[in-house]
C-alpha positions, 0 to 999 in steps of 0.5 A: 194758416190764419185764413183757415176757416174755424171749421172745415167742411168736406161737401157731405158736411156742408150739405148738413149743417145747411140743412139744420132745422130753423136754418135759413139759407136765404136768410142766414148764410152769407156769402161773397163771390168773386168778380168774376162769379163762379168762385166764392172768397168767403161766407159767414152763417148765423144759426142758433142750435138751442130750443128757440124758447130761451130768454137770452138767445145764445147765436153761433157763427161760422165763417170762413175766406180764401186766403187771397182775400185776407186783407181786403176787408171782406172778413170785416164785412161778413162779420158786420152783416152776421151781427146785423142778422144777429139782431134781426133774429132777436128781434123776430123772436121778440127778445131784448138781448142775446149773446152772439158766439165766434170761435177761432182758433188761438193762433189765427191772429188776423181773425182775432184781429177782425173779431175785436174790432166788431166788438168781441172779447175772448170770453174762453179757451177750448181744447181739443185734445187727441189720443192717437191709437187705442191698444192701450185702453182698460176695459171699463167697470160699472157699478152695480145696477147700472147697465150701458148699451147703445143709443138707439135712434127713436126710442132713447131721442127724447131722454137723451136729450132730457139727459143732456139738458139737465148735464149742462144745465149750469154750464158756463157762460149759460146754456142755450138748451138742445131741442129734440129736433136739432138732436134728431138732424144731428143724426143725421150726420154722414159721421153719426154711428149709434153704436158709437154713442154709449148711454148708461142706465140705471133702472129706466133713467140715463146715468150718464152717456158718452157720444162719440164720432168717426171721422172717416177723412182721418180716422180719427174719432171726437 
Protein backbone atom coordinates (compact mmCIF):
# COMPACT_ATOMS: atom_id res chain seq x y z
CA UNK A 1 0.00 0.00 0.00
CA UNK A 2 1.76 3.02 -1.18
CA UNK A 3 -0.06 5.23 1.65
CA UNK A 4 1.78 3.27 4.24
CA UNK A 5 3.99 5.25 6.49
CA UNK A 6 8.07 4.51 6.26
CA UNK A 7 7.85 3.54 9.82
CA UNK A 8 5.11 2.18 11.53
CA UNK A 9 4.30 3.02 15.27
CA UNK A 10 2.64 1.42 17.76
CA UNK A 11 1.59 4.37 20.56
CA UNK A 12 4.51 3.29 23.26
CA UNK A 13 7.03 3.75 20.07
CA UNK A 14 5.59 6.87 19.20
CA UNK A 15 5.56 8.40 22.77
CA UNK A 16 9.52 7.56 22.39
CA UNK A 17 10.68 8.77 19.33
CA UNK A 18 8.65 12.49 20.54
CA UNK A 19 10.65 12.09 23.33
CA UNK A 20 14.29 12.01 21.77
CA UNK A 21 16.79 14.38 23.19
CA UNK A 22 17.03 17.75 20.98
CA UNK A 23 13.31 16.94 19.47
CA UNK A 24 10.92 19.59 19.47
CA UNK A 25 7.55 18.71 19.10
CA UNK A 26 6.42 22.57 18.67
CA UNK A 27 8.97 22.92 16.41
CA UNK A 28 9.68 19.73 14.54
CA UNK A 29 6.67 17.74 14.07
CA UNK A 30 4.12 18.66 11.90
CA UNK A 31 0.87 17.42 11.53
CA UNK A 32 -2.70 18.12 9.44
CA UNK A 33 -5.88 17.08 10.83
CA UNK A 34 -8.89 16.75 9.58
CA UNK A 35 -11.89 19.26 8.66
CA UNK A 36 -13.35 18.19 11.38
CA UNK A 37 -10.56 18.09 13.84
CA UNK A 38 -10.10 15.17 15.85
CA UNK A 39 -8.54 13.06 13.29
CA UNK A 40 -5.01 13.45 11.84
CA UNK A 41 -4.54 12.88 7.70
CA UNK A 42 -0.81 12.94 7.95
CA UNK A 43 2.43 14.32 9.93
CA UNK A 44 6.01 14.69 9.09
CA UNK A 45 8.94 15.25 11.54
CA UNK A 46 12.66 16.75 11.13
CA UNK A 47 15.15 15.29 13.66
CA UNK A 48 18.90 14.94 13.67
CA UNK A 49 20.14 12.02 15.79
CA UNK A 50 24.01 13.01 15.40
CA UNK A 51 26.13 14.82 18.06
CA UNK A 52 24.89 18.39 16.84
CA UNK A 53 28.60 19.54 16.38
CA UNK A 54 28.89 18.11 12.85
CA UNK A 55 30.18 20.48 9.98
CA UNK A 56 27.41 19.16 7.34
CA UNK A 57 24.36 18.26 9.43
CA UNK A 58 22.86 15.11 8.41
CA UNK A 59 18.73 15.66 9.13
CA UNK A 60 16.19 12.65 8.89
CA UNK A 61 12.34 12.87 8.23
CA UNK A 62 9.53 10.66 8.75
CA UNK A 63 6.17 10.73 7.66
CA UNK A 64 3.39 9.45 6.87
CA UNK A 65 -1.18 10.18 5.51
CA UNK A 66 -3.84 8.19 5.66
CA UNK A 67 -4.71 6.74 2.36
CA UNK A 68 -7.88 8.96 1.68
CA UNK A 69 -5.84 11.77 1.41
CA UNK A 70 -3.14 10.36 -0.81
CA UNK A 71 -3.82 12.34 -3.76
CA UNK A 72 -4.86 15.78 -2.21
CA UNK A 73 -1.56 17.36 -2.13
CA UNK A 74 -1.08 17.12 1.49
CA UNK A 75 2.02 14.64 1.04
CA UNK A 76 3.30 17.51 -0.92
CA UNK A 77 2.77 20.19 1.70
CA UNK A 78 4.39 18.31 4.53
CA UNK A 79 7.48 17.53 2.80
CA UNK A 80 7.84 21.53 1.63
CA UNK A 81 7.48 22.65 5.24
CA UNK A 82 9.78 19.66 6.52
CA UNK A 83 12.52 21.05 4.08
CA UNK A 84 11.54 24.71 5.23
CA UNK A 85 12.41 23.47 9.06
CA UNK A 86 15.11 21.84 7.57
CA UNK A 87 16.88 25.00 6.76
CA UNK A 88 15.69 26.54 9.92
CA UNK A 89 17.58 24.24 11.63
CA UNK A 90 20.70 24.80 9.80
CA UNK A 91 20.33 27.88 10.10
CA UNK A 92 20.15 28.04 14.33
CA UNK A 93 23.18 26.01 14.28
CA UNK A 94 25.05 28.40 12.48
CA UNK A 95 25.69 25.84 9.21
CA UNK A 96 25.91 26.83 5.42
CA UNK A 97 24.88 23.20 4.16
CA UNK A 98 23.50 19.99 5.33
CA UNK A 99 22.24 16.78 3.82
CA UNK A 100 18.56 16.53 4.32
CA UNK A 101 17.49 12.04 4.26
CA UNK A 102 13.83 10.40 3.61
CA UNK A 103 13.38 6.82 3.22
CA UNK A 104 10.40 4.83 1.44
CA UNK A 105 10.06 1.92 0.63
CA UNK A 106 11.12 0.70 -3.07
CA UNK A 107 7.61 0.00 -4.45
CA UNK A 108 5.79 3.03 -2.42
CA UNK A 109 5.66 4.88 -5.96
CA UNK A 110 3.51 7.72 -4.94
CA UNK A 111 5.99 8.73 -2.12
CA UNK A 112 8.48 8.41 -4.54
CA UNK A 113 6.75 10.54 -6.79
CA UNK A 114 6.27 13.28 -4.08
CA UNK A 115 9.92 12.94 -2.73
CA UNK A 116 11.55 13.90 -6.43
CA UNK A 117 9.26 16.53 -6.93
CA UNK A 118 10.82 18.43 -3.95
CA UNK A 119 13.90 17.80 -5.28
CA UNK A 120 15.40 14.21 -4.01
CA UNK A 121 17.07 11.79 -5.74
CA UNK A 122 17.69 7.91 -4.61
CA UNK A 123 21.12 8.13 -3.32
CA UNK A 124 20.64 3.95 -1.90
CA UNK A 125 19.05 1.07 -1.44
CA UNK A 126 18.71 -0.52 1.90
CA UNK A 127 17.67 -4.17 2.63
CA UNK A 128 16.13 -5.53 5.30
CA UNK A 129 16.49 -8.92 5.60
CA UNK A 130 14.74 -11.49 7.89
CA UNK A 131 15.78 -15.13 9.30
CA UNK A 132 12.49 -16.92 10.31
CA UNK A 133 13.32 -19.34 13.18
CA UNK A 134 16.74 -20.12 14.98
CA UNK A 135 16.87 -23.82 15.59
CA UNK A 136 19.49 -23.95 13.34
CA UNK A 137 22.16 -21.56 14.49
CA UNK A 138 25.84 -22.69 15.27
CA UNK A 139 27.08 -21.93 18.29
CA UNK A 140 29.87 -19.20 18.07
CA UNK A 141 33.71 -19.54 18.52
CA UNK A 142 35.96 -16.42 19.58
CA UNK A 143 39.48 -16.12 19.30
CA UNK A 144 41.77 -16.38 22.00
CA UNK A 145 41.55 -13.28 24.16
CA UNK A 146 38.57 -11.79 23.43
CA UNK A 147 35.64 -12.20 26.04
CA UNK A 148 31.77 -11.32 24.96
CA UNK A 149 29.16 -10.42 27.40
CA UNK A 150 26.44 -8.23 27.75
CA UNK A 151 26.05 -4.46 27.36
CA UNK A 152 25.65 -2.93 30.44
CA UNK A 153 23.58 0.28 30.89
CA UNK A 154 25.72 2.76 32.74
CA UNK A 155 29.14 1.59 32.65
CA UNK A 156 29.63 0.02 28.82
CA UNK A 157 27.60 3.87 27.67
CA UNK A 158 30.30 5.87 26.80
CA UNK A 159 32.82 3.04 24.97
CA UNK A 160 30.00 1.80 23.02
CA UNK A 161 29.53 4.75 21.69
CA UNK A 162 33.07 5.42 21.08
CA UNK A 163 32.93 2.10 19.56
CA UNK A 164 30.24 2.80 17.47
CA UNK A 165 31.67 6.01 15.90
CA UNK A 166 35.07 4.84 14.91
CA UNK A 167 32.68 1.53 13.06
CA UNK A 168 30.91 3.90 10.90
CA UNK A 169 33.52 6.55 10.84
CA UNK A 170 34.08 6.07 6.87
CA UNK A 171 30.56 5.11 6.32
CA UNK A 172 28.80 5.90 3.01
CA UNK A 173 27.49 9.06 2.05
CA UNK A 174 28.98 10.50 5.51
CA UNK A 175 28.39 9.74 9.01
CA UNK A 176 26.34 12.10 11.16
CA UNK A 177 28.15 10.75 14.70
CA UNK A 178 26.07 8.99 17.65
CA UNK A 179 26.22 11.13 20.88
CA UNK A 180 25.98 9.55 24.41
CA UNK A 181 22.56 10.99 25.12
CA UNK A 182 20.63 9.78 21.99
CA UNK A 183 22.20 6.30 22.76
CA UNK A 184 21.06 6.50 26.42
CA UNK A 185 17.26 7.53 25.17
CA UNK A 186 17.73 4.70 22.68
CA UNK A 187 17.53 2.55 25.66
CA UNK A 188 14.98 3.76 26.66
CA UNK A 189 12.86 1.77 24.01
CA UNK A 190 10.06 -0.25 25.24
CA UNK A 191 11.89 -2.92 22.79
CA UNK A 192 15.45 -2.29 24.22
CA UNK A 193 16.78 -5.38 26.26
CA UNK A 194 20.80 -5.45 27.13
CA UNK A 195 20.92 -8.70 27.20
CA UNK A 196 20.18 -8.88 23.69
CA UNK A 197 23.09 -6.49 22.71
CA UNK A 198 26.44 -8.39 22.89
CA UNK A 199 29.56 -6.69 23.08
CA UNK A 200 33.27 -8.39 22.61
CA UNK A 201 36.38 -7.40 24.38
CA UNK A 202 39.58 -7.72 24.31
CA UNK A 203 41.33 -6.39 27.25
CA UNK A 204 39.66 -3.20 28.26
CA UNK A 205 38.58 -2.14 24.53
CA UNK A 206 35.24 -3.18 22.42
CA UNK A 207 36.11 -5.34 19.63
CA UNK A 208 33.28 -5.47 18.30
CA UNK A 209 29.13 -5.63 19.15
CA UNK A 210 26.22 -6.94 18.15
CA UNK A 211 22.89 -4.82 19.04
CA UNK A 212 19.91 -6.57 18.42
CA UNK A 213 15.85 -6.09 19.30
CA UNK A 214 12.61 -8.15 20.08
CA UNK A 215 9.59 -6.98 18.59
CA UNK A 216 6.94 -8.20 20.79
CA UNK A 217 3.93 -6.97 18.18
CA UNK A 218 5.83 -9.98 15.84
CA UNK A 219 8.35 -11.70 17.74
CA UNK A 220 10.48 -10.74 15.47
CA UNK A 221 14.02 -9.58 16.24
CA UNK A 222 16.14 -6.70 14.17
Amino acid sequence: NSALPEQAFTAPDLAWWLSAPGFNTTRDFFVMEGSHGGEILGARDVRQTGRGDEDVPILESWGAIHPVVRDTGLADNLIRKAIARAEHVLVERGRRQGIFQVRCDEQDSHSRSVLEASGFRQARVLWTMIKRGLTDVQLPLFPAGFAVRYFRPGTDDQLWVDAFNDAFASHWGGWMGMSLAYWQHYQTHPSFNPELSLVAWYGAEIAGFCHCMAVPETGAAG
